[in-house]
N, CA and C atoms as a LAMMPS dump frame, in Angstrom:
ITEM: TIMESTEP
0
ITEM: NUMBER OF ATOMS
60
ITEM: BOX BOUNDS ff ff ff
-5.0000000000000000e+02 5.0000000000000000e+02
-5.0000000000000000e+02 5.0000000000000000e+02
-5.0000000000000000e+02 5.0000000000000000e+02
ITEM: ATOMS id mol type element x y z
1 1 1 N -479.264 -175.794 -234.478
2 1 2 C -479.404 -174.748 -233.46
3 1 3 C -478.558 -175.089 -232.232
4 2 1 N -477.809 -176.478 -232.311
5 2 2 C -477.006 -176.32 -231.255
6 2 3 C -475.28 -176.219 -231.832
7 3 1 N -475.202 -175.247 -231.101
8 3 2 C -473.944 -174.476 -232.058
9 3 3 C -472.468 -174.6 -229.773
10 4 1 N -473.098 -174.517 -229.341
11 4 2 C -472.4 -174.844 -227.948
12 4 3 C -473.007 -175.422 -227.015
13 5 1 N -472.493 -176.492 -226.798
14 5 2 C -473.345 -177.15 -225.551
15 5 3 C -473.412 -176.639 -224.269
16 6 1 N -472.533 -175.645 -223.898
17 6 2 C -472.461 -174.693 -222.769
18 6 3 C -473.942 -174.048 -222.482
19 7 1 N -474.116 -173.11 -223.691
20 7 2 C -475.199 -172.181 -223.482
21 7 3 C -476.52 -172.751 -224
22 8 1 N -476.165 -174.244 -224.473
23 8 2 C -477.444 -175.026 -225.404
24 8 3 C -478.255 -175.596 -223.724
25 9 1 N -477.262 -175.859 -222.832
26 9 2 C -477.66 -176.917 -221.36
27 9 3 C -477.965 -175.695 -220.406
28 10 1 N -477.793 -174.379 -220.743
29 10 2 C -478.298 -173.188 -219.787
30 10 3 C -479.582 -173.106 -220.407
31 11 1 N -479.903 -172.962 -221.945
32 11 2 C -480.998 -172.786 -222.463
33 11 3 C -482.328 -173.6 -221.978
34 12 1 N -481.813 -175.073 -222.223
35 12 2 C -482.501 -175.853 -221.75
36 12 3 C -483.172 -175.736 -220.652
37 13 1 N -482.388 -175.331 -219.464
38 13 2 C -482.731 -175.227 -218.092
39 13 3 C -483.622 -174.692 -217.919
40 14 1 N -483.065 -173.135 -218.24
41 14 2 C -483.747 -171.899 -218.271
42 14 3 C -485.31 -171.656 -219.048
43 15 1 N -485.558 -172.377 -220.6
44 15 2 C -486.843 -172.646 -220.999
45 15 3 C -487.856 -173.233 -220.34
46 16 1 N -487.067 -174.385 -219.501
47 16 2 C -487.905 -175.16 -218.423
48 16 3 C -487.783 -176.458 -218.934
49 17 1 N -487.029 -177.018 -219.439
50 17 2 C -486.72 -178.325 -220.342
51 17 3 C -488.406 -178.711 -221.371
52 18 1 N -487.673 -177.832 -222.461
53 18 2 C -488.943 -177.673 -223.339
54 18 3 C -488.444 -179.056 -223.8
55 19 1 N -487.186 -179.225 -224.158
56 19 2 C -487.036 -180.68 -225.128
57 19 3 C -487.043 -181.71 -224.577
58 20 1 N -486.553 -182.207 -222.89
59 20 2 C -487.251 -183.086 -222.37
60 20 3 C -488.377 -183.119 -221.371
C-alpha cells in the first residue's frame, strides 16, 4: 500500500500517525 512516499507521509499525517 505504499506505492509513493509523497502522498504515503501526507497520509500518515493527516490519519493522525495511525502507524506510529
Amino acid at each position: 500500500m505504499v506505492k509513493s512516499p509523497k502522498w504515503y507521509l501526507k497520509f500518515e499525517i493527516g490519519s493522525g500517525s495511525n502507524n506510529n
